[in-house]
C-alpha positions as CSV (number, residue, x, y, z in Angstrom):
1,X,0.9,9.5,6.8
2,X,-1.6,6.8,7.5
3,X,-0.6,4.6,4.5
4,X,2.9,3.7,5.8
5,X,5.5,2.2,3.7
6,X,5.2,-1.2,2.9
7,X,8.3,-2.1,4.6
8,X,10.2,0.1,6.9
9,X,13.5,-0.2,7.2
10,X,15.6,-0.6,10.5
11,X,17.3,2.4,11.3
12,X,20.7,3.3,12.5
13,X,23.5,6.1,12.6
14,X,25.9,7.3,10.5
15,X,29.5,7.0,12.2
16,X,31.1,9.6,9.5
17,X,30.2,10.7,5.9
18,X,33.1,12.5,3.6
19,X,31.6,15.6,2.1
20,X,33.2,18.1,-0.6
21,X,34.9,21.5,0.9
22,X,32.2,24.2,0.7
23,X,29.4,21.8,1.7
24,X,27.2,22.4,4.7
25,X,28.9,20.0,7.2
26,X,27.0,17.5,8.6
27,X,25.6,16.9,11.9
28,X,27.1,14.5,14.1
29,X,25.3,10.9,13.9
30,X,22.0,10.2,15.4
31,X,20.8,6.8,17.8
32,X,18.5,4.5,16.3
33,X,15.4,5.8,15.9
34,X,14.2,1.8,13.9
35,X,10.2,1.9,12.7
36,X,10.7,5.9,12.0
37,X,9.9,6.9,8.4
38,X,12.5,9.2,7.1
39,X,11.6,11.8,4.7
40,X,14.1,13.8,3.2
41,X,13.0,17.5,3.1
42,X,13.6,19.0,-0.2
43,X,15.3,16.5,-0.8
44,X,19.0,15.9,0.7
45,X,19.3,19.6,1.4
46,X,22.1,19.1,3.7
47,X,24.2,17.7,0.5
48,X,22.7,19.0,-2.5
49,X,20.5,22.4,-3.1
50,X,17.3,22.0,-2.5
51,X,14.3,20.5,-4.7
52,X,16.3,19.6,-7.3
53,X,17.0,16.4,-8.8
54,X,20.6,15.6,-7.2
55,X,19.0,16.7,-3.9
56,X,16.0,14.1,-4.9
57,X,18.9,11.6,-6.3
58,X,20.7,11.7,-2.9
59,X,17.8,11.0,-0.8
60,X,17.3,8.1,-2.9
61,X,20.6,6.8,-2.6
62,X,20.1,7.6,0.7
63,X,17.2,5.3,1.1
64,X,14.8,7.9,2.5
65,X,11.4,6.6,2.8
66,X,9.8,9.8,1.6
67,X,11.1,12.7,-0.7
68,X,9.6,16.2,0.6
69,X,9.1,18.7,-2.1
70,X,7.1,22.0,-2.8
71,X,4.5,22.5,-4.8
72,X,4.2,26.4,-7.0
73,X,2.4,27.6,-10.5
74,X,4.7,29.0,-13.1
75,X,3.1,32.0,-15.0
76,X,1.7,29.7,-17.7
77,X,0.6,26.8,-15.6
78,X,3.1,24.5,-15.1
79,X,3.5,22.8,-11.5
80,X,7.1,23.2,-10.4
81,X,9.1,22.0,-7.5
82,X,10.5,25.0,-5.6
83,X,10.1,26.6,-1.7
84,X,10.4,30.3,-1.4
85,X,7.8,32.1,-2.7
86,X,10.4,34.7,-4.8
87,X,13.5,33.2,-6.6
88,X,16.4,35.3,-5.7
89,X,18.0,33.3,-2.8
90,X,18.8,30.0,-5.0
91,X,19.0,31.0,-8.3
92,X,20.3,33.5,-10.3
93,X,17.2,35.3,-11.5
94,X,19.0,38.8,-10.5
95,X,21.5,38.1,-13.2
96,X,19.8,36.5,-15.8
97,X,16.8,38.5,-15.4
98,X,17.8,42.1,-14.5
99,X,15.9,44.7,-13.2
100,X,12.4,42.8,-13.5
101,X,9.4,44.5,-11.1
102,X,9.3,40.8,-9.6
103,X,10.7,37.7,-8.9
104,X,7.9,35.5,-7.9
105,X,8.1,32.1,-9.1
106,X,4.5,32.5,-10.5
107,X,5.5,35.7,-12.4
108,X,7.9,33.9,-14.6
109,X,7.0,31.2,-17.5
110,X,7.7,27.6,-17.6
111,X,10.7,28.6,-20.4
112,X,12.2,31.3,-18.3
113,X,12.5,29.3,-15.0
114,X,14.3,26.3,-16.9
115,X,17.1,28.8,-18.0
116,X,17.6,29.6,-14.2
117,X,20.9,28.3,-12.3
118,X,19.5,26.3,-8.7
119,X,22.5,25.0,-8.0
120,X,25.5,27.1,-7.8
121,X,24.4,29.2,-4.8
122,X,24.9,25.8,-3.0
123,X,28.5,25.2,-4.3
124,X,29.5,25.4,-7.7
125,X,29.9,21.7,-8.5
126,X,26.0,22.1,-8.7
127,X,26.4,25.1,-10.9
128,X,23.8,25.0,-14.0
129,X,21.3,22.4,-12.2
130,X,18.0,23.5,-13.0
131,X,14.1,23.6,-11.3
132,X,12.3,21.2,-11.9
133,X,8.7,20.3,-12.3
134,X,6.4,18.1,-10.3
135,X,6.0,16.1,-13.0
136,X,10.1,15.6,-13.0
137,X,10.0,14.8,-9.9
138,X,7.2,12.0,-10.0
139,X,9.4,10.6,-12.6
140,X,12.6,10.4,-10.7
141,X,10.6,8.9,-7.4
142,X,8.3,6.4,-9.0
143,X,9.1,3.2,-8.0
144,X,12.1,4.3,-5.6
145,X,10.7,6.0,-3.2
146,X,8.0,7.9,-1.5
147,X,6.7,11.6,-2.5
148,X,5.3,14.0,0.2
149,X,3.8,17.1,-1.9
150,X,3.9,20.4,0.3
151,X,0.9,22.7,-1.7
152,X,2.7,25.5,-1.3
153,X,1.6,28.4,1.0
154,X,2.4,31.4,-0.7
155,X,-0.7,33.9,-0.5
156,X,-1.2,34.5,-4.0
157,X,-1.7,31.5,-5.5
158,X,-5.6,29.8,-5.9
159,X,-6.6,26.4,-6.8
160,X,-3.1,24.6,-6.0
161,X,-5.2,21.7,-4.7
162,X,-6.9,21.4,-7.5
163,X,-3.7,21.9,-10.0
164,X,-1.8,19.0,-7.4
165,X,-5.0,16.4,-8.3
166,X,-4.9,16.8,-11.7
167,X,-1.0,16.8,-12.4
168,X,-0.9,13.3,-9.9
169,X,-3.6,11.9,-12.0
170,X,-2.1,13.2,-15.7
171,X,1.2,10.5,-14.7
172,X,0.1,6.6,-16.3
173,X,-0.3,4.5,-13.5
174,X,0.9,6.6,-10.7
175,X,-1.3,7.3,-8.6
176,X,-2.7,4.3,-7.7
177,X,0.5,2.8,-7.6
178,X,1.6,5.1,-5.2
179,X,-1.4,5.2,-3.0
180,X,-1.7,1.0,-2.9
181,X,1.9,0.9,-1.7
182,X,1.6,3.8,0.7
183,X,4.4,6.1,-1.2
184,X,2.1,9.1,-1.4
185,X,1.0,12.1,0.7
186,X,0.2,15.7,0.8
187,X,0.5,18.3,3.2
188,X,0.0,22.0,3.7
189,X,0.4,25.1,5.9
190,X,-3.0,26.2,4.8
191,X,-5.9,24.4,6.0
192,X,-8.4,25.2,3.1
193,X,-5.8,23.7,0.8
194,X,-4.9,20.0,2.8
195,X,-8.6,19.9,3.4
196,X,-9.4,20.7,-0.5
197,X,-6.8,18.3,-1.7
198,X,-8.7,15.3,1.1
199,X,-12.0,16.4,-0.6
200,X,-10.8,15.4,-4.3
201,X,-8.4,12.6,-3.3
202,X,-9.7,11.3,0.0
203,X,-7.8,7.5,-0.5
204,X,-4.4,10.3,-0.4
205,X,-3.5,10.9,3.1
206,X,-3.6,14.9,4.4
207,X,-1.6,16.6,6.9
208,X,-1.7,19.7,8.0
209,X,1.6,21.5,8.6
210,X,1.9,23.8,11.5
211,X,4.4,26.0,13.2
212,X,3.0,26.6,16.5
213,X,1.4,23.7,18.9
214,X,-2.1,22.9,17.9
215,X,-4.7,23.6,20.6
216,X,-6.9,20.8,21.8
217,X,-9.6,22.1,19.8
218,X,-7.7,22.3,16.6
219,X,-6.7,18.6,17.2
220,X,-10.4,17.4,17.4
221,X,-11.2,19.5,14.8
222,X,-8.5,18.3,12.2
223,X,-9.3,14.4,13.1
224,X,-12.4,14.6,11.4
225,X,-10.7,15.0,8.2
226,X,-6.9,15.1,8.5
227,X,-4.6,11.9,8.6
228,X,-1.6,13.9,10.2
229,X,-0.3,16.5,11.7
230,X,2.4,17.9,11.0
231,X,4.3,20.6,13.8
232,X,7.7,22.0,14.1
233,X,9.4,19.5,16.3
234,X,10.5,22.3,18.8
235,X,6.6,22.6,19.9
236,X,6.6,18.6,20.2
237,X,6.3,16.6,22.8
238,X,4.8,13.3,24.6
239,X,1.4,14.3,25.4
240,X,0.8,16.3,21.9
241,X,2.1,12.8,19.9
242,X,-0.4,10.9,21.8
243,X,-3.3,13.1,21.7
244,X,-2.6,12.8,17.3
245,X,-2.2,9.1,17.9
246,X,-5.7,8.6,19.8
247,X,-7.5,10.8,17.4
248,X,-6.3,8.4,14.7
249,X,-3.8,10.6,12.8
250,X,-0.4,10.9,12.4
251,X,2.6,12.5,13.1
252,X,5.5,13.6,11.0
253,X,8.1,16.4,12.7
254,X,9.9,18.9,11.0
255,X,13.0,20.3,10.2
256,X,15.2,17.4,12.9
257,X,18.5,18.1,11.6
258,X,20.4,17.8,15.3
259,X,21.4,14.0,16.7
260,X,20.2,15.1,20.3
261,X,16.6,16.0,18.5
262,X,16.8,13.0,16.1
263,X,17.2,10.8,19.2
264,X,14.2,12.7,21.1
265,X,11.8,12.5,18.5
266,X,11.7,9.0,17.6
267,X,11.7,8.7,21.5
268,X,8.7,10.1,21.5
269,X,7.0,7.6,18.8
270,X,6.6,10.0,15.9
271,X,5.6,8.8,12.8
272,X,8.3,10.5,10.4
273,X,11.0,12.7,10.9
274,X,11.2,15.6,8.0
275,X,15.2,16.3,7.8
276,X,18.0,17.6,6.1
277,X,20.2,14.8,6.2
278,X,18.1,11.8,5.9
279,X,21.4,9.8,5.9
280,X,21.6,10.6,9.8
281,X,19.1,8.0,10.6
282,X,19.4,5.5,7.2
283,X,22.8,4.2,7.3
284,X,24.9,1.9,9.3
């Protein structure tokens, strides 16, 4: 993200973290990867279920620099903070919900998604936490960390750009908080919807996700509008990080959950590390 955070933190590794039984175990610690913006992906997924306010609580705690979330319509409009495109892998739609014809997140109403169980598929001291909106989520952030919005790329949705803008600007002095301090960005797999979202809220920086490597032509292409770039970190590598850097973007690598790849990556002078266990690379 071009607009860094005001003051980044110095970096180091976590010797040892006690975690309760049925938790994903965590990775051994990472080096020091200091000047490294650390942005929690969904949260603390590694800890708590995903995109849900104790995963966003424990990346706070955590002092991630960024919270990563995901950004999907509910049948009646509202924005809500939740990854797959259908709901039946991390809640317990199937149950509560029976025998419905489908179980996409934009098929079901603000008031039925709150009723929903996100947490107990995780471990059951999460049982009954609930999804939670964008606008839930600017809340918790605001003033304690940083939010990176993933526009969500689930191929039937239109206007997502659009809905992002106007939700960020509905908040009371959020927006250009966020922006002056550098604690905003946006980011998406599609590239009509990062480069939407840049056309309506250009001072926002934009990157554009991607799984594969970018080619050389894609890179010139994206300077002239993106401020990052965003690739799997498995496709990353010296001469791709510089390329972004001398066509004045960013870039921010995705999903570094392993201390060998931790310790590469910032090696390599990335921008931001997208990760499970922001705590990895945040505490002494």
């Amino acid at each position: 993200m071009r607009t860094a955070v005001l003051a980044r933190r110095a970096l180091a590794c976590l010797l040892s973290l006690p975690i309760a039984a049925g938790l994903a175990a965590v990775p051994a610690a990472a080096a020091d990867p200091a000047g490294v913006e650390v942005i929690a992906h969904r949260g603390s997924s590694g800890i708590a279920p995903e995109n849900t306010r104790a995963a966003i609580r424990t990346a706070i705690k955590q002092r991630a620099d960024f919270v990563e979330i995901d950004v999907q319509r509910s049948k009646d409009g509202r924005l809500v903070n939740f990854h797959d495109c259908t709901l039946e892998r991390t809640t317990d739609v199937e149950q509560r919900f029976p025998g419905r014809a489908s179980y996409r997140v934009s098929d079901f109403t603000w008031a039925e998604l709150r009723t929903l169980d996100a947490g107990s598929w995780f471990n059951e001291r999460y049982a009954g936490e609930p999804i939670i909106t964008v606008r839930e989520v600017i809340e918790q952030v605001r003033g304690r960390t940083g939010l990176l919005a993933e526009i969500s790329p689930c191929a039937h949705y239109d206007g997502l750009a659009e809905d992002l803008d106007a939700e960020l600007r509905s908040v009371p002095r959020y927006l250009e908080r966020a922006v002056a301090s550098g604690e905003l960005g946006v980011q998406s797999f599609l590239v009509e919807d990062a480069r939407r979202f840049a056309q309506l809220r250009p001072e926002v920086p934009v990157g554009l996700l991607d799984a594969d490597r970018p080619t050389e032509a894609e890179l010139v292409a994206l300077g002239t509008w993106a401020d990052a770039v965003n690739p799997q970190h498995t496709v990353t590598d010296r001469a791709l990080v510089d390329r972004i850097h001398e066509l004045g973007m960013e870039i921010n690598v995705w999903t570094v959950n392993e201390p060998g790849a931790l310790r590469t990556m910032a090696g390599l002078g990335v921008d931001g590390i997208i990760t499970d266990y922001p705590q990895l690379l945040t505490q002494r």
